[in-house]
Each structure stands twice: as C-alpha cells, then as structure tokens.
NULO-416582 format. One record per residue (C-alpha): x, y, z; residue number from 1. Coordinates in nm, 3 decimals. Example, Ala and Ser with C-alpha at 12.3 -4.5 7.8 and 13.67 -1.06 7.14 Angstrom:
BEGIN
+---------+---------+---------+--------+
|       x |       y |       z | kolvex |
+---------+---------+---------+--------+
|   1.230 |  -0.450 |   0.780 |      1 |
|   1.367 |  -0.106 |   0.714 |      2 |
+---------+---------+---------+--------+
END
This chain:
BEGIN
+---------+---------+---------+--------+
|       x |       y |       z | kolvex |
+---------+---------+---------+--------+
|  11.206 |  11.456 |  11.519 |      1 |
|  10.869 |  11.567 |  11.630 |      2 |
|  10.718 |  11.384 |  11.876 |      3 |
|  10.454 |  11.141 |  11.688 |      4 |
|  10.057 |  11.271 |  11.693 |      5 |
|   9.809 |  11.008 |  11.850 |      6 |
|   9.752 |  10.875 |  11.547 |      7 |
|  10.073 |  10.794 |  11.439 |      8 |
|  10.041 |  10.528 |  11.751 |      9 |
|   9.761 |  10.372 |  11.638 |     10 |
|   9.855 |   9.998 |  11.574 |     11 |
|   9.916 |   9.905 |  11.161 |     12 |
|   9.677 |   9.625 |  11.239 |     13 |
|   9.402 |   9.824 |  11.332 |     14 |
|   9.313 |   9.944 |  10.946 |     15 |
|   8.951 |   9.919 |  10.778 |     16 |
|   8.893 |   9.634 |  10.552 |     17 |
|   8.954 |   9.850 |  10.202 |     18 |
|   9.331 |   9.897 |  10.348 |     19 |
|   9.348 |   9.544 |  10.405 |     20 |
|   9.203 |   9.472 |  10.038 |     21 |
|   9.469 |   9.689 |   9.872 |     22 |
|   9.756 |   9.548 |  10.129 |     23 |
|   9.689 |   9.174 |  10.020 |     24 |
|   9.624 |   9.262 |   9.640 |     25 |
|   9.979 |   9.459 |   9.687 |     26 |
|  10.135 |   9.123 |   9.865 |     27 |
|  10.038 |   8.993 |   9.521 |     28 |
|  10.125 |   9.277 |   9.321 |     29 |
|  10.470 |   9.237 |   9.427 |     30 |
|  10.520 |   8.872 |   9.433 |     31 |
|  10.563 |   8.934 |   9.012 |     32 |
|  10.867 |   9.116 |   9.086 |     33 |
|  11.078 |   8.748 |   9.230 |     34 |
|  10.854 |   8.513 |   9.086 |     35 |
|  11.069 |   8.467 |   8.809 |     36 |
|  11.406 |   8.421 |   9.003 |     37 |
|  11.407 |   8.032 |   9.096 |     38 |
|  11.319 |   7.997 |   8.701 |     39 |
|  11.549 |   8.213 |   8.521 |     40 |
|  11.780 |   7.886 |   8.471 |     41 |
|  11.480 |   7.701 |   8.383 |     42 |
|  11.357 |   7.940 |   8.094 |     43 |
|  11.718 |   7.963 |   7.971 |     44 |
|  11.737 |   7.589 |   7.920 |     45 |
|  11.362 |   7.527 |   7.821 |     46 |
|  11.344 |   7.786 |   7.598 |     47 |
|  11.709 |   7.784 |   7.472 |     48 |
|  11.800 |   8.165 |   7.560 |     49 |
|  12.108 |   8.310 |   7.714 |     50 |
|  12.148 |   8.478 |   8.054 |     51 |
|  12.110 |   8.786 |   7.920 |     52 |
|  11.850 |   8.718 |   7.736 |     53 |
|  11.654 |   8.585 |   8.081 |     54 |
|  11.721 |   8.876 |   8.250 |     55 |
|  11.511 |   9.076 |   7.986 |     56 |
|  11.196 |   8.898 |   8.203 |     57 |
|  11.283 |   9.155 |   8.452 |     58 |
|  11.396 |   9.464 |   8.224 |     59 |
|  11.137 |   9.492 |   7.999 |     60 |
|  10.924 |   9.468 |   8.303 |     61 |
|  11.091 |   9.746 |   8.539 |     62 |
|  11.103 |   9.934 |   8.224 |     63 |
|  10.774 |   9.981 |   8.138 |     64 |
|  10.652 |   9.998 |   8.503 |     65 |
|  10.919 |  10.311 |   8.539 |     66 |
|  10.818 |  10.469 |   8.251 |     67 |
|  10.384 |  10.407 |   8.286 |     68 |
|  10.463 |  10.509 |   8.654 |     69 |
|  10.480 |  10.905 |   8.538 |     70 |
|  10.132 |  10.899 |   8.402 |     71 |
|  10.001 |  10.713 |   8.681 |     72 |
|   9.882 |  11.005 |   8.880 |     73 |
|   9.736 |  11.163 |   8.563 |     74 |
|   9.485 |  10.867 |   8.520 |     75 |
|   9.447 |  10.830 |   8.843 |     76 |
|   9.323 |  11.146 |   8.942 |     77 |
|   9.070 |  11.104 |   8.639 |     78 |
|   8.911 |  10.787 |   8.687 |     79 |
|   8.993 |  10.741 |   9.071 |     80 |
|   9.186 |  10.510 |   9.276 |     81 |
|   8.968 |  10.198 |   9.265 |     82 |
|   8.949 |  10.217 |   8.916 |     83 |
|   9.253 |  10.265 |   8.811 |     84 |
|   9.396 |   9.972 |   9.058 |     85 |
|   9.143 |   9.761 |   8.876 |     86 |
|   9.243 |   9.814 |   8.576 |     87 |
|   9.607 |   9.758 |   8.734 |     88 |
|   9.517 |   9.398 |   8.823 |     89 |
|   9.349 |   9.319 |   8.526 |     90 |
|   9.621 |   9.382 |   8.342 |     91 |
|   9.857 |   9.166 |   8.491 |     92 |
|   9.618 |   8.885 |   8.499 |     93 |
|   9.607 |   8.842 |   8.107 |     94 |
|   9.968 |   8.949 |   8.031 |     95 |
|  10.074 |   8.665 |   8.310 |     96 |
|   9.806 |   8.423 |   8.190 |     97 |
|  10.012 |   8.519 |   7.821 |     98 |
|  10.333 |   8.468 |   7.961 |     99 |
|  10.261 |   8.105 |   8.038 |    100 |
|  10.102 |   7.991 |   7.739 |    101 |
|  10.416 |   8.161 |   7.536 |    102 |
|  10.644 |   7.916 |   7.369 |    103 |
|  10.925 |   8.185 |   7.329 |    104 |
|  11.152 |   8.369 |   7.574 |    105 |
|  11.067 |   8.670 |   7.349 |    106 |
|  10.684 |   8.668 |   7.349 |    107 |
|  10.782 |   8.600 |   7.734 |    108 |
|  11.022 |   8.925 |   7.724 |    109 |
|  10.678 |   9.099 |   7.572 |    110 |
|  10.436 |   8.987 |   7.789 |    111 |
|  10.633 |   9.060 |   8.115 |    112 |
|  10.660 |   9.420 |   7.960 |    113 |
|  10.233 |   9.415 |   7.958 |    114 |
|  10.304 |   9.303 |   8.302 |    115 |
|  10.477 |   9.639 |   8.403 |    116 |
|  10.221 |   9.805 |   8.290 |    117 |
|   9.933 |   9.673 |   8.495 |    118 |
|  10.178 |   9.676 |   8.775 |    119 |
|  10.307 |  10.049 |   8.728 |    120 |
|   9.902 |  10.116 |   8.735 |    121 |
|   9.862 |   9.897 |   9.063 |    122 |
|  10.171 |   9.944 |   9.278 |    123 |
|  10.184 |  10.385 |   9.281 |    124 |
|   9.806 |  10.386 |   9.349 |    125 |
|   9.832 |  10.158 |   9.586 |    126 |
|  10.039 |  10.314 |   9.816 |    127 |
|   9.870 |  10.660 |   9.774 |    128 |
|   9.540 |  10.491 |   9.853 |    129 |
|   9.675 |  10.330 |  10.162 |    130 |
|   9.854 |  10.631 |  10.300 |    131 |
|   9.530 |  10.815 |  10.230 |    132 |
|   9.274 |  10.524 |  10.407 |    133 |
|   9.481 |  10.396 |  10.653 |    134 |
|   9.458 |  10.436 |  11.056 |    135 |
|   9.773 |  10.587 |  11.247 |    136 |
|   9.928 |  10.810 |  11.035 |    137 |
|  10.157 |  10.814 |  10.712 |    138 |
|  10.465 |  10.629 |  10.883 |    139 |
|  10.205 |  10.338 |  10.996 |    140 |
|  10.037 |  10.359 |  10.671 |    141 |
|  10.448 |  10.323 |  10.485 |    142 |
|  10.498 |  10.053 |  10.686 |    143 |
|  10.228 |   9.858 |  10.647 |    144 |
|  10.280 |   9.903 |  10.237 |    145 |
|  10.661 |   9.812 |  10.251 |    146 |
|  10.502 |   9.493 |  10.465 |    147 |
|  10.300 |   9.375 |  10.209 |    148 |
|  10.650 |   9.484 |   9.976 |    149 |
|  10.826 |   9.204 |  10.194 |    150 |
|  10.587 |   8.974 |  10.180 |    151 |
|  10.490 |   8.966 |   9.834 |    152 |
|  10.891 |   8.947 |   9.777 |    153 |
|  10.950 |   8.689 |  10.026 |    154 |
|  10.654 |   8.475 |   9.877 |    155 |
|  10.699 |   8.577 |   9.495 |    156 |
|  11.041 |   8.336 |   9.479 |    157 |
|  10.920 |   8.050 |   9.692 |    158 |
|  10.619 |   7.987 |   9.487 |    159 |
|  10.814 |   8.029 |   9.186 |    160 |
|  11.073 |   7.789 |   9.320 |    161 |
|  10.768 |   7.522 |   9.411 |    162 |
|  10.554 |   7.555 |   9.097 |    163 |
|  10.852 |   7.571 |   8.878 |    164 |
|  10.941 |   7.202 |   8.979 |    165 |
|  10.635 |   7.103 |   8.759 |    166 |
|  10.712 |   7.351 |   8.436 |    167 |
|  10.854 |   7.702 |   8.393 |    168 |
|  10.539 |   7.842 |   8.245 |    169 |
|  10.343 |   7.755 |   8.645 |    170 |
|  10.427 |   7.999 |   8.833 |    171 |
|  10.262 |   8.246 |   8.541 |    172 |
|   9.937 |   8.043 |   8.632 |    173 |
|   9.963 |   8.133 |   8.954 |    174 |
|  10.058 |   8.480 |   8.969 |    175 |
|   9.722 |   8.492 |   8.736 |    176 |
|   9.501 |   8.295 |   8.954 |    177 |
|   9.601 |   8.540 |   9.293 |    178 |
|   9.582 |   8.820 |   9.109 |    179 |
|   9.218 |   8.736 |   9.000 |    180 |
|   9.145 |   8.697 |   9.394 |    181 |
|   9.283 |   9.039 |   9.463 |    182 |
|   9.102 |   9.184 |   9.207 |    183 |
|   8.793 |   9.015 |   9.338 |    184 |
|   8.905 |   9.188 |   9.675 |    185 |
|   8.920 |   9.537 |   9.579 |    186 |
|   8.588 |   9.537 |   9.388 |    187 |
|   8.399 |   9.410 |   9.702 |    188 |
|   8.618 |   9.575 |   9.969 |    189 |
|   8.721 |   9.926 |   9.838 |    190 |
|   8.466 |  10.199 |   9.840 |    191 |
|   8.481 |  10.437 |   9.574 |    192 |
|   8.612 |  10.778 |   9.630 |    193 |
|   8.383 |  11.019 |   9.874 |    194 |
|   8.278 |  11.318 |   9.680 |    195 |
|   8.314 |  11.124 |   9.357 |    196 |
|   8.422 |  11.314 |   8.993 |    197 |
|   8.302 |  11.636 |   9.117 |    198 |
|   8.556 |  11.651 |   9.416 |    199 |
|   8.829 |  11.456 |   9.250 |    200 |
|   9.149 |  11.745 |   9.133 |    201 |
|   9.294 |  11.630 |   8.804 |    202 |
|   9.684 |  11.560 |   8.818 |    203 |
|   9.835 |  11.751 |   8.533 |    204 |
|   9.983 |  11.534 |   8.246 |    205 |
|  10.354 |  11.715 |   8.313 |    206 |
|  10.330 |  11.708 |   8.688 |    207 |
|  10.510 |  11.393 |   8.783 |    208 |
|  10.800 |  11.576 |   8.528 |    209 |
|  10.739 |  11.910 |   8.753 |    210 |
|  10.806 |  11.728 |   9.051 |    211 |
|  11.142 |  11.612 |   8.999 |    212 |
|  11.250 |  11.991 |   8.967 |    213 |
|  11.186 |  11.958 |   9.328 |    214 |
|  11.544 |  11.940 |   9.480 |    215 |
|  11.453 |  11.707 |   9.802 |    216 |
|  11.218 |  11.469 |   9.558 |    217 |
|  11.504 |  11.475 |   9.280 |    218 |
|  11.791 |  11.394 |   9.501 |    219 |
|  11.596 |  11.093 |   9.688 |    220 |
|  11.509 |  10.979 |   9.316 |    221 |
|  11.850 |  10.953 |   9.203 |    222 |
|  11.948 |  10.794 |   9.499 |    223 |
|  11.720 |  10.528 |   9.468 |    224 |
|  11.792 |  10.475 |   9.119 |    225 |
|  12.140 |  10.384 |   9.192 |    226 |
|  12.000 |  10.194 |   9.508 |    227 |
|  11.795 |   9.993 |   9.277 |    228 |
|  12.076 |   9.924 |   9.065 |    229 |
|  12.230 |   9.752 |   9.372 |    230 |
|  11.884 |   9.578 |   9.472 |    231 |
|  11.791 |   9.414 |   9.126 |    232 |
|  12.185 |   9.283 |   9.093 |    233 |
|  12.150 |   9.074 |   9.412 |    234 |
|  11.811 |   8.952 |   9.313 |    235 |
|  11.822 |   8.879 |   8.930 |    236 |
|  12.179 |   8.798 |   8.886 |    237 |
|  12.268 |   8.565 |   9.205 |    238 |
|  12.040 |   8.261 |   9.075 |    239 |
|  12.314 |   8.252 |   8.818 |    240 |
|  12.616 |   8.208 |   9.021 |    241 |
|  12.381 |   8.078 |   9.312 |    242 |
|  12.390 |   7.703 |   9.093 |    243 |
|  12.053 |   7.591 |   9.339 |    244 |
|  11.787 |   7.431 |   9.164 |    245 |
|  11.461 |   7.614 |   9.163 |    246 |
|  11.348 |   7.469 |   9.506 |    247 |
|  11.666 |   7.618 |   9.606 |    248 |
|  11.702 |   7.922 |   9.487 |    249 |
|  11.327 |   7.989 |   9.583 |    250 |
|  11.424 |   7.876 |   9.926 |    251 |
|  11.720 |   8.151 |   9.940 |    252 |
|  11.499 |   8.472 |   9.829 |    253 |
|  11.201 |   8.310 |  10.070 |    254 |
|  11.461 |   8.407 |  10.356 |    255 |
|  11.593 |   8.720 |  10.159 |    256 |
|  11.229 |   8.833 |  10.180 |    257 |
|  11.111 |   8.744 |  10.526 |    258 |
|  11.412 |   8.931 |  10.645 |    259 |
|  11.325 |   9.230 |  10.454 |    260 |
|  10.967 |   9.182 |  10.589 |    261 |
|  11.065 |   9.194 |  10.928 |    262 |
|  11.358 |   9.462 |  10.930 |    263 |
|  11.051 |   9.673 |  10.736 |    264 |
|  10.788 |   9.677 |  10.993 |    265 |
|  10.981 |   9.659 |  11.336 |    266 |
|  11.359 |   9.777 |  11.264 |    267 |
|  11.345 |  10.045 |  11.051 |    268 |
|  11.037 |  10.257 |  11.265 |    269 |
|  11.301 |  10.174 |  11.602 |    270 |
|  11.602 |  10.325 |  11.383 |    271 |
|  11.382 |  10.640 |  11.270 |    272 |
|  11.226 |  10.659 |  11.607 |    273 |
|  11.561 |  10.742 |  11.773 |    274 |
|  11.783 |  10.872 |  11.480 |    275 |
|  11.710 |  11.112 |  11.127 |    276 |
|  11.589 |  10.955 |  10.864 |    277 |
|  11.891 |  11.073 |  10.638 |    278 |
|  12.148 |  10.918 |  10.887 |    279 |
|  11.962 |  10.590 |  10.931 |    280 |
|  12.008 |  10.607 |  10.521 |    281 |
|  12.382 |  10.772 |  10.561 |    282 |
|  12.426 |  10.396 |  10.804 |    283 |
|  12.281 |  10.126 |  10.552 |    284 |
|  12.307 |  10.270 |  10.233 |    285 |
|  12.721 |  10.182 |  10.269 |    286 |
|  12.654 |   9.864 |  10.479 |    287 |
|  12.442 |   9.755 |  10.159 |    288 |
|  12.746 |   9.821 |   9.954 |    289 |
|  13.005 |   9.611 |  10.136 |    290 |
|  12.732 |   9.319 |  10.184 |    291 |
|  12.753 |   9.329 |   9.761 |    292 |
|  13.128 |   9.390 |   9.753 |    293 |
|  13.156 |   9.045 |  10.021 |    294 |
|  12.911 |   8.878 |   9.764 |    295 |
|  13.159 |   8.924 |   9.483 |    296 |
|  13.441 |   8.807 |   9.699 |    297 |
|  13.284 |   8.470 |   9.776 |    298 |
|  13.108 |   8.458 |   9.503 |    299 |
|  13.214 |   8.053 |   9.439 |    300 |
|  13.070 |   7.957 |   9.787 |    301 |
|  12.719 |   7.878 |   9.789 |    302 |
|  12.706 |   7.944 |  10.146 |    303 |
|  12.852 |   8.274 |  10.139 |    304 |
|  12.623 |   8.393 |   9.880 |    305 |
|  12.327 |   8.274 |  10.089 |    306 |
|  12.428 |   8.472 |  10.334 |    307 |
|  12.523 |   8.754 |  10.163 |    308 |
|  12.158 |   8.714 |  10.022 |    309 |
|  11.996 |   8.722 |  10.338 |    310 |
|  12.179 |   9.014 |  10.505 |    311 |
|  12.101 |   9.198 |  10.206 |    312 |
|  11.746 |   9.163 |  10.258 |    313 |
|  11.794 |   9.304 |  10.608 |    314 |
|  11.921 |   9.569 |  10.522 |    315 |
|  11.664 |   9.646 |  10.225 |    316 |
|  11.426 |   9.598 |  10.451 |    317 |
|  11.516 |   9.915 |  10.638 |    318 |
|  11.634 |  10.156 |  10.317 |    319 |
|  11.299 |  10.045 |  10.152 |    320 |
|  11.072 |  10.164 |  10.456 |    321 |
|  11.262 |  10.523 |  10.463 |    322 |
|  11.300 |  10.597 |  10.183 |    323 |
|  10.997 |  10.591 |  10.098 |    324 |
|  10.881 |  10.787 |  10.406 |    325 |
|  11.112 |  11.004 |  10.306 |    326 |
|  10.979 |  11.047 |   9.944 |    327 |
|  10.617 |  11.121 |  10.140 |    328 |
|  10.693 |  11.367 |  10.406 |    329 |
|  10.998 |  11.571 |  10.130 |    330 |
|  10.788 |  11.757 |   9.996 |    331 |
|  10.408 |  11.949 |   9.967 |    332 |
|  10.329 |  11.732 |   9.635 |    333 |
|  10.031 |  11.553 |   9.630 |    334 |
|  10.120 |  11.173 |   9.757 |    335 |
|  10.036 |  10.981 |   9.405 |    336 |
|  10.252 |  11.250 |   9.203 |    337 |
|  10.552 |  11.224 |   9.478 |    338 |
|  10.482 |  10.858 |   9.473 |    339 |
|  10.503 |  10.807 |   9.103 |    340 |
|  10.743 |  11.054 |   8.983 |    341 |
|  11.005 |  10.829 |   9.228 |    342 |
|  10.859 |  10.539 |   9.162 |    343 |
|  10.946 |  10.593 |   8.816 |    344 |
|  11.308 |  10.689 |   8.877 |    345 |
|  11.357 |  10.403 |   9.079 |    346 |
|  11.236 |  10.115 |   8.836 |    347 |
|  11.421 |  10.264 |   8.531 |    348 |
|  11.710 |  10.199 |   8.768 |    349 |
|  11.620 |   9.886 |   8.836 |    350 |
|  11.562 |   9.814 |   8.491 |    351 |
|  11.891 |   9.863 |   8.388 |    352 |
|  12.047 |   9.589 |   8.656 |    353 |
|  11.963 |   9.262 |   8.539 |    354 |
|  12.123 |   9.280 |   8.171 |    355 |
|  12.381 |   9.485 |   8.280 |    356 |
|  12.484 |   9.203 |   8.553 |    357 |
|  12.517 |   8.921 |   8.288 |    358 |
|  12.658 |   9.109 |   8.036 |    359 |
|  12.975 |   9.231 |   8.300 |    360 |
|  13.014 |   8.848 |   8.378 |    361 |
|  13.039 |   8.735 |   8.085 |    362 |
|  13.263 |   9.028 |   8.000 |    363 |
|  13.511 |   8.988 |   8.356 |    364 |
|  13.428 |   8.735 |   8.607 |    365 |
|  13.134 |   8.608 |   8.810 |    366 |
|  13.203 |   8.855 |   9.082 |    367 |
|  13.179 |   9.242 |   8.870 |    368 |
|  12.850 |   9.272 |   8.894 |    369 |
|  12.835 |   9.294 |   9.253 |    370 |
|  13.137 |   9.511 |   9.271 |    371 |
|  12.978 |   9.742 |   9.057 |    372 |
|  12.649 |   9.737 |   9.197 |    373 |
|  12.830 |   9.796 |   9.540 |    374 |
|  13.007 |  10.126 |   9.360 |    375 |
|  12.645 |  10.197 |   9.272 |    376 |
|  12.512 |  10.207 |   9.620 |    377 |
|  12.770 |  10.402 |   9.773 |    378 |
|  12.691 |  10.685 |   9.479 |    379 |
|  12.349 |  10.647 |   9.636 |    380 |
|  12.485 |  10.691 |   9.964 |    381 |
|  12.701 |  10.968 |   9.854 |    382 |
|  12.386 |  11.153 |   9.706 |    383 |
|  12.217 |  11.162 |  10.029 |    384 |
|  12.523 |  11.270 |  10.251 |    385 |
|  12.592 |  11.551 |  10.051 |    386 |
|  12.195 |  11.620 |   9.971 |    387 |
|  12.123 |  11.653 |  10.311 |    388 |
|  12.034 |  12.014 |  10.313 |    389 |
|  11.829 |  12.026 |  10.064 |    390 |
|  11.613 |  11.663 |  10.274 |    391 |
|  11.617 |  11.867 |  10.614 |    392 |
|  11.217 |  11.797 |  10.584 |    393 |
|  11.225 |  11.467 |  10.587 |    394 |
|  11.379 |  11.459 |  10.904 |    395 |
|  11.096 |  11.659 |  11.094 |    396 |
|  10.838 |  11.401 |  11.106 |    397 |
|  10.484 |  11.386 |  10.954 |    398 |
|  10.281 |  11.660 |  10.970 |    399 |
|   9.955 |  11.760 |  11.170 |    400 |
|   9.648 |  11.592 |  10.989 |    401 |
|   9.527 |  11.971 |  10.935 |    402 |
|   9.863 |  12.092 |  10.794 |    403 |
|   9.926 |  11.763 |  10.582 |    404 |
|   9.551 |  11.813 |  10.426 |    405 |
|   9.630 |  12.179 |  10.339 |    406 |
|   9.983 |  12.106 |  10.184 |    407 |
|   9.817 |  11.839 |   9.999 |    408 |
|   9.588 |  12.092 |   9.856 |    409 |
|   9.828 |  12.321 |   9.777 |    410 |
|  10.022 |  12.131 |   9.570 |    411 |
|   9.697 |  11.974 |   9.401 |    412 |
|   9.674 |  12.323 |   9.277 |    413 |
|  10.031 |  12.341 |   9.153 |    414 |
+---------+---------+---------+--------+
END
C-alpha cells in the first residue's frame, strides 16, 4: 500500500463543524436500523402478529432504502447535498412519528417502509458529503462515518430496550424527537454547496445502474449482499431465540454495537495499515461465518448467543470499515454514485434476512438460520478471493488529492 499523504494523518477528530453535524445526524440515522430489536417480541404480542410478520419492520425498511438508494445520486446532484439530507431527515421524522401512533403491525410494516425512504435519502449522502468535507483524507473521513455506523447501532437497541419498558410504540417517539435535533443540526451547521446550481454536475438517472457494470464495484456489491444476509440474521432474528426481555436484549446489541464501534475506528485502519484490504476481508469474512455457524450450535444457551453476538460485532466492525473503503477507492465513479449503487445492493440483501430467518425456523429448527447465513458469508468471502484481480485498486491506497479530484471529474462526465 502506498504510503499515506499528510492528510490522511490528520486526526478524525480534527473535522469542521458541518462534518460533525452530518456525523451526529448519521449516529441518529442509524440508530433506526436496531431500534426495533429489543421490541420485536413486544410488537408480536401487543399487536398479535407472528415472527415473521415482525421481521417485516426491518424488510420493508431495507427494501425500500435499497431500492430509493439508486436514485439517490440523481437527486442529489440536482438539489445538493444539504438538501437532499434534509429532506432525508424529514422524512423519517413523520413516518417514525406514524409508526408510533399506528395501532397495527401492518400500518407499522408501512410506515417503516416511509422510513427507508428518508433514510436511503440520508445515509448515501451522508457519507459522500463527509468523505467530500472532512479533514485527513478518505480513509479518516470512512472511518469516522462507520463510527457514527457503530454508534448509532450500539445506541439504536439500548434505547429501544429502555423506552420499550414503558410501550412498544416509545422508542418511535424517540427516534422522531433526535431526528428533529439532527435536522435542526444540519440546517444551522452545513453550508450549502460552494459554486451552487451552476457548478453542481447532474448524476444521470441510469448511472448508479452503469456503475455496477463496473467489475471491481459489482463484485464488492455482491459480496456485501450476501454479507448483509449474514449481518441482518444475527441482528433481527437472535431476539427470538435470545428469550431476554427488552432491557435485555437492548443490553446485548448495546455491546454488539460498541464492539463494532471500536473494532471500526482503531482495528480495522491497524489491519489495513499493515495488510491489503482484500486479505484483511479474505481473514474476517470466514471468521464471521463460523461465529454464525457457533451461534446455531448453541443456539439454546443464552450465554453462548451473547457471545456469539458480541464477537460478531467485532468482527463487523472491521468488514464494515473496508469494505466500504474499498467501495470508495475501486473505482473512478463519482463517490455518491459508487456509494449508492452499493449501498443499494447491500440493503436489498439485507432485506431479504429477517423473513427469511423466521420462516427457516419455523420450517427446521432454531439454529438454520444461522447456518445458512454462515453459508452466505463464506459465498461473500468466496466472491472476494476469487475477485481479487479484478479489486487490485483497492489495495493501492487513496489517491493524491489532485488525482482523486480529476478521477472524480472524469467519471462525473461518464
């Protein structure tokens, strides 16, 4: 790997205040993605739905935040970033708002898919705008986003777990509230664009679509789709099995999420500082998969799946952080369309987990859906050991500020 420009070692802390705006609005932004974990057995009782049926909460969701995630960059680059994010946050804070005055698990099911869509808005122009604003380079920027991807996942589940003690429908109130704050945040904090409409390059409609004809974008794509597969079983499904009450199963995704936090900011830079970024992925991808496989194995202790909780959040700590550097420095795409075009991918993925799980339990046994979500991640891991040809880039480190802004431009004009 190249050796890292001066700005690469600029600290993550030092960043201007918009960065900081976007990183705690993202902190929130992602907390919706585990806030409804501690009360998915809470909604199935209250509201007298199945598993299954639960698990929708986080399909219809991942689905429409896959699927808006293509067009992202199209609006985007038409409106600008502040905007757009914005209109992001607004749109989660009526659709949660809706979600909690809902007397259904289907309205519920709706809502959360309104959800995706403010999200899908928030998330892929959030991490463009950060990489673009940020201090010390795109692998500082990266890791400052999957940070605030930790956090917001560590936090999401433990204030689920605490405000769903008082009714199922809280935690929707609060997700609403802090995403009200953030929103107040980026309005006061984030300056619009420089250069305004006249500088700003429109994304074609059909370029997120274009750039998964990329070989290096398409192959890290399909490996995080069946990644995600893997990620969303051991975080919608285990509450299930997992028997805690909400306190307690917002307790053991608090933990799941700190440890992704932390193996996010300081573990996975250490592992790419001294190894590629496609064997550091070539390493943990198949770790991930035996830490699922031992989940279904003990799948009737408690204590085992606590801890097969928590080492799985190590360890998606580190494949979240690279992989998405890798998605960033694989090819010459602008960041938003790279961004959203495997964005996209990877939530349809993860989309597709959470039903999936239930219905193979109630199908088998308890313990298939993390057998097959282990199979999953080793097709991941499979994808990028024989793809590593075509994701020789990603290996070669981040590219001078003056070549970066010229590739960026070039594939603007794409």
């Amino acid at each position: 790997m190249s050796a890292p420009t001066s700005a690469e070692k600029t600290s993550i802390l030092h960043q201007p205040s918009q960065v900081w705006a976007v990183a705690f609005a993202s902190v929130i932004a992602f907390m919706g993605i585990g806030l409804v974990d501690p009360i998915l057995p809470s909604i199935a009782e209250s509201l007298r739905a199945t598993p299954t049926e639960t698990e929708m909460l986080f399909t219809s969701y991942l689905l429409v935040t896959g699927l808006a995630m293509f067009f992202t960059s199209w609006i985007s680059s038409r409106i600008g970033a502040k905007r757009t994010l914005l209109i992001g946050l607004g749109l989660i804070v009526v659709f949660a708002a809706a979600a909690a005055l809902s007397g259904s698990v289907e309205s519920i099911i709706a809502f959360r898919a309104g959800w995706g869509l403010g999200n899908a808005l928030f998330i892929s122009t959030a991490l463009a705008t950060i990489v673009g604003s940020a201090a010390g380079g795109t692998s500082s920027a990266i890791v400052l986003y999957e940070a605030a991807l930790g956090l917001g996942i560590a936090i999401g589940p433990l204030l689920g777990g605490l405000l769903g003690t008082i009714r199922w429908s809280a935690p929707f109130f609060g997700t609403a509230a802090l995403m009200a704050v953030g929103f107040i945040a980026i309005t006061v904090l984030l300056r619009d664009e420089k250069g305004d409409k006249e500088k700003r390059v429109p994304t074609r409609l059909s370029a997120p679509f274009r750039a998964l004809a990329q070989p290096a974008l398409a192959l890290l794509a399909a490996a995080a789709l069946f990644y995600n597969i893997g990620f969303f079983v051991l975080l919608a499904y285990t509450p299930f099995p997992l028997g805690f009450d909400a306190i307690g199963i917002g307790l053991t995704f608090f933990g799941w999420g700190v440890g992704l936090a932390i193996t996010s900011v300081w573990l996975a830079p250490a592992l790419t500082a001294r190894l590629k970024r496609t064997t550091v992925l070539s390493i943990v991808l198949p770790l991930l998969a035996l830490d699922l496989i031992g989940a279904g194995m003990v799948v009737d202790s408690q204590v085992g799946l606590v801890a097969a909780v928590i080492v799985g959040g190590l360890l998606l700590g580190v494949l979240n952080t690279v992989l998405t550097e890798c998605v960033m420095e694989a090819t010459d795409l602008p960041r938003s369309v790279a961004s959203s075009s495997y964005s996209a991918v990877r939530f349809l993925g993860g989309a597709v987990a959470p039903p999936l799980a239930t219905t193979l339990a109630g199908l088998f046994t308890e313990a298939t859906p993390y057998f097959v979500a282990g199979g999953s991640v080793i097709v991941a891991a499979l994808i990028i050991v024989f793809g590593h040809r075509a994701l020789h880039r990603v290996n070669d480190g981040a590219e001078e500020p003056l070549v970066e802004a010229e590739a960026i431009a070039a594939g603007a004009r794409a």
